[in-house]
N, C-alpha and C positions, 0 to 999 in steps of 0.2 A: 726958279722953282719955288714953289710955298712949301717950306717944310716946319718942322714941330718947332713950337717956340717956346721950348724947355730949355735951359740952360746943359750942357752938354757933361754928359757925367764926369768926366774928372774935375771937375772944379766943385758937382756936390759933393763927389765922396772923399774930397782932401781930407776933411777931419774924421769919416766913419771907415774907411780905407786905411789910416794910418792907424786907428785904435785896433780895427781887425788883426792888423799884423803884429801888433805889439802882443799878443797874445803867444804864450809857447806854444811850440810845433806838436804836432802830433809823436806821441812817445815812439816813433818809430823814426825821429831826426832828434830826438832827446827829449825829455820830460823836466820839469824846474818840480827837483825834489822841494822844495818850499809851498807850490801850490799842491803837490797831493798831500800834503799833509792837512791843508784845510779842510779837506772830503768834502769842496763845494765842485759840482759838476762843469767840464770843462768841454768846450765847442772847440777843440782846435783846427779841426777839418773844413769849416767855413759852411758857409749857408750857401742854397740855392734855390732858386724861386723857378717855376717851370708852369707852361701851359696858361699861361696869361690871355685873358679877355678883356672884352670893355669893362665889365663889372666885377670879375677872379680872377686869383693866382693860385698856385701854390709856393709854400715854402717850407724848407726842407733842412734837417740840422744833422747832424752824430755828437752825441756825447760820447765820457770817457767812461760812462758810469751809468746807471740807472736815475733818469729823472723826469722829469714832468717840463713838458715843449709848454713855452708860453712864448707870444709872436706879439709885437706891438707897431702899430703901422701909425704914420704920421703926415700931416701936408709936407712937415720940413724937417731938416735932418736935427731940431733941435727937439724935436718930441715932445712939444707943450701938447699937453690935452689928446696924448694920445689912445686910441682906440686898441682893447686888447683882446688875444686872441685864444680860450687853450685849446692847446693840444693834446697830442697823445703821450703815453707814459713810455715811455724809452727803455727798453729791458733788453737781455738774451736774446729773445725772441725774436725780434727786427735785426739784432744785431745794434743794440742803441743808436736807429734810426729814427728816424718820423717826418711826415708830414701833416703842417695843417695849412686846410683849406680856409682861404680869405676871401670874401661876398660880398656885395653890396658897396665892391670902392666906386667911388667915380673915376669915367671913364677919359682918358687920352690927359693922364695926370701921372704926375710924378709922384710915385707911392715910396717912402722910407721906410724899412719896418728893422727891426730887432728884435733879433732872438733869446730867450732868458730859459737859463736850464735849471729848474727848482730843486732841490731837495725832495724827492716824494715824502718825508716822514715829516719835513719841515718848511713849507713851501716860503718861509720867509730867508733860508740861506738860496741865494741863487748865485748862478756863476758868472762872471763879468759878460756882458750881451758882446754878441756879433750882431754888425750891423751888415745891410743892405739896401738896394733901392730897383725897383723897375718903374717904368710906364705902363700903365694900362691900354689899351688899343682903344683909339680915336674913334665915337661913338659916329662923328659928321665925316665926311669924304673927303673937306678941305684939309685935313690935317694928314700930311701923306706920312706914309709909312715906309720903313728900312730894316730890312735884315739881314745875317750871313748865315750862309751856310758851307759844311764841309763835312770831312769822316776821317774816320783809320788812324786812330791814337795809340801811340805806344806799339805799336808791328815790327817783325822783325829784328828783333832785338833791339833796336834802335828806342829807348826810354829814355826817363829823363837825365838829360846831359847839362848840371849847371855851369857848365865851362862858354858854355851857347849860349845860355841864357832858359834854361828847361823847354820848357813848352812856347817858346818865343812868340810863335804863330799868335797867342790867345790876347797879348798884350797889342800887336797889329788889329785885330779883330776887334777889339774894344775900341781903339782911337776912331773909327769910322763913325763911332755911336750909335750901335742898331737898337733895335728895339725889342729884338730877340734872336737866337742861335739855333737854327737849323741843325742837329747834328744829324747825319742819313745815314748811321750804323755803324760795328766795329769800334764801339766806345774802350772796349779791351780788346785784348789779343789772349786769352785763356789758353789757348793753343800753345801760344811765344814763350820760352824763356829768356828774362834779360840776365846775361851774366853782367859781373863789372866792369869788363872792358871788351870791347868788339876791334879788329883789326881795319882802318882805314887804307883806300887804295894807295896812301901816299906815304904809308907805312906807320903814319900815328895811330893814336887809340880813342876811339870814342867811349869814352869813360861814363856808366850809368849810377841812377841810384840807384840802390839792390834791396830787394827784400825777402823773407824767407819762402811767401807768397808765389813770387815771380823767379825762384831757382828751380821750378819745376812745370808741367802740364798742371790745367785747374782740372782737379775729379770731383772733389766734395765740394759741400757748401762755405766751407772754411774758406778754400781757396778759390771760389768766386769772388765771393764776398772780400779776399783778399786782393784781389787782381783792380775790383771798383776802389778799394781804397790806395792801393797804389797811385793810381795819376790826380789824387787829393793831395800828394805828397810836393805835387810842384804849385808855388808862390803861385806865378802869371795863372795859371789855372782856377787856382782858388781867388785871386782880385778878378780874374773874368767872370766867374761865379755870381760872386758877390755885385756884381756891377750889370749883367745883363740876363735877362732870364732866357731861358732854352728852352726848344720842341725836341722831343731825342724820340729817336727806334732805332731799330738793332737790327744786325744781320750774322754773319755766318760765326765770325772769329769770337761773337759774345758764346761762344760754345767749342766750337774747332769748326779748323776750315772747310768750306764747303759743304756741313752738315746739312741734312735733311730729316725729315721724322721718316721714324723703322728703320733708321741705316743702322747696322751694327758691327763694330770695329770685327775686322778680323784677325789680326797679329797682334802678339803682345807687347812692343815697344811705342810708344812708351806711355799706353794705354793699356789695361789690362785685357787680355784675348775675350770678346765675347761683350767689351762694355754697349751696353745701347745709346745709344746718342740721344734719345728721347728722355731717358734717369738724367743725365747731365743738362739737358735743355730745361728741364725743370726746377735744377737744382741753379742755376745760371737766372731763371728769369725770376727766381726769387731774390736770390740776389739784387738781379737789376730793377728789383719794384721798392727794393731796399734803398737802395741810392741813388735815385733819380726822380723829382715831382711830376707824375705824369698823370693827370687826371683819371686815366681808366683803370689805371690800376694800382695808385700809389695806395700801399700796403694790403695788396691784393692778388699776392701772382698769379691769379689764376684768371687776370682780369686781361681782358685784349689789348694790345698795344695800338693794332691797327685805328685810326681818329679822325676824325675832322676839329681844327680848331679856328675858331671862327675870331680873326682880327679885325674885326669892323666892315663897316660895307664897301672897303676898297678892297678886301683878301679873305681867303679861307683857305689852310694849309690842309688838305689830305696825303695820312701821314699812313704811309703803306706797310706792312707788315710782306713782306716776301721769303723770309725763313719756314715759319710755323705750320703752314697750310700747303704747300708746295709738295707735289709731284716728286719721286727720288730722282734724279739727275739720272742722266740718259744720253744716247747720241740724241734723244730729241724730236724721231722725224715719224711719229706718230701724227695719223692722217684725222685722230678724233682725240679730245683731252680737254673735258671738263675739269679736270682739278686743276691744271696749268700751274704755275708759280705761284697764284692768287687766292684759293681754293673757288671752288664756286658761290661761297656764302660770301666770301669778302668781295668777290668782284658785282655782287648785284650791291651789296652794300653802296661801293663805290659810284657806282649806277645813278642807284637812286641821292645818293646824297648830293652829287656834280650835280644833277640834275634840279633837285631843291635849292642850289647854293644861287644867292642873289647879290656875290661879293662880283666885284668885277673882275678882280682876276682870283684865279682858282690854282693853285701851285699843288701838282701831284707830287708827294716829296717821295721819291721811290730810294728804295736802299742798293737797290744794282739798275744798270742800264738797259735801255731795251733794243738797240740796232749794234750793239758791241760785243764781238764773241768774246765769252769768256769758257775755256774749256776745262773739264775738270778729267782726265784724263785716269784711267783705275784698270791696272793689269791688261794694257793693252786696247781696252775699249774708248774711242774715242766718247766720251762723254761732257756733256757742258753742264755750266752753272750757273746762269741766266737765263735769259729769252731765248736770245739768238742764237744758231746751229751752225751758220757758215753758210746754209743753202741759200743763195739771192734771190728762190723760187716763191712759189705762193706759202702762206702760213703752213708752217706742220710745227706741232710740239705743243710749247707754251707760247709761240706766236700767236696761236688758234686764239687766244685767250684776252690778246694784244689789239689783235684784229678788232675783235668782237667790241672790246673796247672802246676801240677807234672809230669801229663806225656810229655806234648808238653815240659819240660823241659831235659827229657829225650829221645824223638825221634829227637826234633833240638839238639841236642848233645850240650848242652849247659854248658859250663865250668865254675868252681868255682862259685857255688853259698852258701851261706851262709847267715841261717836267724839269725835278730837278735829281741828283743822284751825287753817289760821290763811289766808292769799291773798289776802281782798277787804280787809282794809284798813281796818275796825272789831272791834267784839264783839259778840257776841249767842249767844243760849241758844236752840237750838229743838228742841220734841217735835215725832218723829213719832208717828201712831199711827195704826192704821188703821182706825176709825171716822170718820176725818175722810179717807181716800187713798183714789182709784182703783184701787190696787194694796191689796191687803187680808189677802194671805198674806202675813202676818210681825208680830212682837209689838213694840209700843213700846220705841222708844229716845231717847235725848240724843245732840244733835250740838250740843259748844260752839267756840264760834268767839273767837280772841283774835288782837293784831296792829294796826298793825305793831308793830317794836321801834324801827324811827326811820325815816321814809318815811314820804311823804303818804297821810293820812286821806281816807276815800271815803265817801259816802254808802252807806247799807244797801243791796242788791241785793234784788231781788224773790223771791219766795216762789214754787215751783212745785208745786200739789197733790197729784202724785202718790203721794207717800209721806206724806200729809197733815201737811203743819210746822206749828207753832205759833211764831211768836217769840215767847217770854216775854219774852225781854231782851233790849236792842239799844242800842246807844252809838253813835253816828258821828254826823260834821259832818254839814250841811246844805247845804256848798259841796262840790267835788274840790278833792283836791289841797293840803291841812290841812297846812300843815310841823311838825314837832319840836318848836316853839318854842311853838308855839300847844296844843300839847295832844294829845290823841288817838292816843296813843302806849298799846298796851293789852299785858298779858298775864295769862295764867288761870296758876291752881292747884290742884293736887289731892292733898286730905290724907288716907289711907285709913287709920281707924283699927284698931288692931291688937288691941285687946278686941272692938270689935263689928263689926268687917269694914268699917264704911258709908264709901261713898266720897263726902265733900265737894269741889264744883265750889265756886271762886270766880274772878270775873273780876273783875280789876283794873286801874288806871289807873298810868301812868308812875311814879307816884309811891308805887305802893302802896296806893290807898285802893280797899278793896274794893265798889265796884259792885252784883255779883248773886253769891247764895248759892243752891246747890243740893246738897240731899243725898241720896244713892240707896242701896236696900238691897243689903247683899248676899245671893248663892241665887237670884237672880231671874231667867227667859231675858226676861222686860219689863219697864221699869216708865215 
C-alpha cells in the first residue's frame, strides 16, 4: 500500500510533546504559585487544531487569563523562519478561549505550529508556547489517507480513572497515526455526575477525577463550559490533541439524554420543573463553539455544526447534525414526516453537496445509527431516539427521511459512500441491502458503528428490517453498563489507499487490537 511519507508523529513530537508537558496542569490538579506570580498568561489546557484541508486548519488554545492568541507554524519543529499568526483576544467572554484560522499552508505537509499567549497591555511578555503539529490533506490521490473515528466520553459515571491510565483509548488512537479524529458526538455527558468513586462488580472501586463542575447536572453556562474543560484534565487526551487534529459534532448527552428542541422537563429532580431543553441547548452549544475548532462556528454559536469537509480528492467527510433539527421523539410510525431526524433544510443540504462531491469516497459521519433501535421510552409510551421504530415494514417516521435519502443516492448514481456513527455503546458492522429490506429503492451500503472512548458498554441494540441489515460484526457486553476498567472501550479506522482507491474499515478495541476487517471498492454507488 503507498501511504504518507511523513515521518510518523511520535518521533516529531519527542521534543514539542515533552515541552508541552512540562508545563503546570491546569489549577484544577494544582497551580506553581511561582508562575502566577509572573502575571504572564499560561496555556495549560493544551492546543487543538480541527477541521483541517489541503490549504487550513484551525487552532485552538485556553488561557488562564486574558490575552492575545498569537499561533506560529513552521516546515520543522525547530521553527526557523517561522510564519505567524494573530488571533483573537481571550477574555470572559469566550471563557479565555480562541481560535485562529490558518490559510494558505501547503497541502499533504507536515505543519508544526505554536501557540504564544501575550500580555494584551504588553505584547512583548508572552507565556512559554505550546506546541503542536498536524498534516494537511493530500492535494494528489497518491498519497492515501487515515483516520479514527469514535464517541461517548466520560458517560456514566465512569471519568477519568488515573489508576487505568485516564483516557487510555486516545494514547491507542494516536499510535495508529491518523490524519485526523472523527469524533460522532457525546464529547460530554452534562447529564452524568462523576462522583469519586463508583462500585465495581468485583467489589473494588473505580476511582475518578472530580470536579466541582461534574458533582452535579450542567444547567448554566458555567457548568457547560465546566463539563468541556473536565476531559482537558486527562494527559493522554491533551498529547492526542496536541498530536492529531479532530472533525467533532454532537449529539444528545452535549445537553441531557435524548433531548430534542420544544421538549420541556416536567419534574423537578434534578432539573428544575418547567426547564426547556432548547435554554440549555443553547447554553451548551456555546460552550461547545468555545472549546472545539470547528470551521462553521468556531466562536460562533449560532453557527451550524452540520459540514462538509473536504480532505483531498480521495475523501469528503459529511458531518451530520441529528440533535438540533429533529422531529420530538415518538413511537415514530407516522405515514408522512418532513422534518425527520434531519430537518428538511439539512437533508437537501446533504442532497445537493453528495451530489457536488468529486472525492471518491464520501463518509456520512452521522451521530446515531440508522437500522438500530434505540428506544427512548417516556411514561409508558413506547417512544424511540433514532431512525428506526422496530417495524421491519415500509419507511414510517424518520425512515421516511432515510428512504428518500437512499434513493436520490442511488438514481444520482452517487459513488462511495459509507456511513459512520458511534451512540449505542458497542461496535459492530452492518450491510444494508435491499434484497433482504421492505424499502427496496436504494443500492447496498455499510454502516460501521464504534464506541465508547470511555463510558459504560451496552449490549447490542436490535436490528430493524426496513433497510434489510445484516450485523456481520458486533462486540458488546452481555450486562449494561460495562465501566472503562473492564473493557469495551472501542474505536474504528479507516485506511484509503492511494494507489488503488479501496477503503479499509477496521474496528478496534481500547487497546488497539483489531476486531473486524472490511474492504470496499472504489467507483461503486453499492457494494
Amino acid at each position: 500500500m503507498s501511504h504518507r511519507p511523513f515521518p510518523g508523529r511520535r518521533s516529531v513530537l519527542r521534543g514539542s510533546l515533552a515541552a508541552s508537558a512540562a508545563l503546570t496542569l491546569p489549577t484544577a490538579l494544582g497551580a506553581a504559585p511561582a508562575f502566577a506570580l509572573s502575571g504572564r498568561p499560561k496555556a495549560g489546557w493544551g492546543v487543538q487544531a480541527g477541521d483541517v484541508t489541503t490549504d487550513s486548519g484551525l487552532v485552538w488554545v485556553r488561557s488562564d487569563r486574558p490575552a492575545r492568541m498569537v499561533v506560529e507554524t513552521s516546515a520543522t519543529e525547530s521553527f526557523r523562519n517561522p510564519r505567524r499568526w494573530h488571533g483573537p483576544l481571550l477574555g470572559e467572554g469566550s471563557d479565555f478561549t480562541g481560535t485562529t484560522r490558518l490559510h494558505g499552508l501547503p497541502s499533504g505537509e507536515q505543519i508544526h505550529y505554536r501557540v504564544l499567549l501575550a500580555d494584551p497591555d504588553d505584547p512583548r511578555r508572552t507565556g512559554e508556547p505550546v506546541t503542536g503539529t498536524f498534516r494537511t490533506a493530500p492535494a494528489r490521490r497518491r498519497k492515501g489517507v487515515k483516520f479514527v473515528w469514535s464517541g461517548d466520553l466520560a458517560g456514566q459515571g465512569w471519568g477519568i480513572n488515573e489508576s487505568i491510565g485516564g483516557y487510555r483509548i486516545f494514547d491507542a488512537m494516536a499510535k495508529t497515526d491518523p490524519d485526523f479524529f472523527l469524533c460522532s458526538g457525546d464529547n460530554i455527558y452534562a447529564d452524568g455526575v462523576i462522583s469519586a468513586t463508583q462500585a465495581l462488580p468485583d467489589g473494588s472501586l473505580y476511582r475518578n477525577v472530580t470536579t466541582e463542575e461534574k458533582s452535579h447536572v450542567a444547567v448554566s453556562l458555567a457548568d457547560f463550559r465546566g463539563n468541556f474543560r473536565y476531559n482537558l484534565l486527562d494527559s493522554a487526551l491533551r498529547r492526542f490533541n496536541a498530536q492529531v487534529p479532530s472533525i467533532i459534532q454532537w449529539d444528545d448527552h452535549e445537553v441531557r439524554n435524548n433531548w430534542y428542541p420544544g421538549e420541556v422537563i416536567g419534574t423537578g429532580t434534578p432539573y428544575p420543573a418547567g426547564t426547556k431543553l432548547d435554554d440549555m441547548a443553547l447554553r451548551s452549544r456555546q460552550a461547545f463553539s468555545e472549546y472545539f475548532p470547528i470551521g462553521t462556528i468556531s466562536g460562533h454559536p449560532d453557527g451550524r455544526i452540520y459540514r462538509v469537509v473536504n480532505h483531498g480528492p480521495l475523501l469528503d467527510v459529511f458531518v451530520l447534525d441529528m440533535r438540533t433539527y429533529r422531529n420530538a421523539n415518538s413511537p415514530d410510525n407516522q405515514t408522512v414526516d418532513r422534518q425527520g431526524i434531519l430537518g428538511a433544510e439539512q437533508l437537501e443540504w446533504l442532497k445537493r453537496e453528495l451530489s457536488r462531491s468529486r472525492a471518491v469516497w464520501k463518509v456520512i459521519a452521522a451521530d446515531m445509527p440508522i437500522g438500530l433501535v434505540v428506544p427512548d421510552p417516556v411514561e409508558g409510551k413506547a417512544n424511540f431516539e433514532a431512525v428506526a421504530q422496530g417495524d421491519p415494514g415500509a419507511p414510517l417516521g424518520r425512515e421516511l427521511q432515510i428512504a428518500e435519502l437512499l434513493r436520490y443516492i442511488k438514481h444520482r448514481r452517487i459513488t462511495g459512500t459509507v456511513w459512520l456513527t458511534a451512540d449505542v455503546h458497542h461496535t459492530s458492522a452492518q450491510h444494508y441491502d435491499p434484497s433482504r429490506a421492505a424499502f427496496k429503492d436504494f443500492e447496498p451500503f455499510w454502516e460501521f458503528v464504534s464506541g465508547p472512548l470511555n463510558a459504560g458498554a451496552f449490549q447490542a441494540n436490535a436490528l430493524d428490517g426496513t433497510f434489510g441489515p445484516d450485523r456481520v460484526f458486533v462486540k458488546a457486553p452481555t450486562v449494561a453498563n460495562v465501566s472503562p476498567a473492564e473493557g469495551y472501550q472501542f474505536f474504528g479506522e479507516v485506511d484509503i489507499d492511494g494507489d488503488t482507491g479501496e477503503l479499509t474499515v477496521r474496528l478496534r478495541e481500547y487497546d488497539g487490537t483489531v476486531l473486524f476487517t472490511q474492504t470496499l471498492q472504489p467507483g461503486r454507488v453499492g457494494q
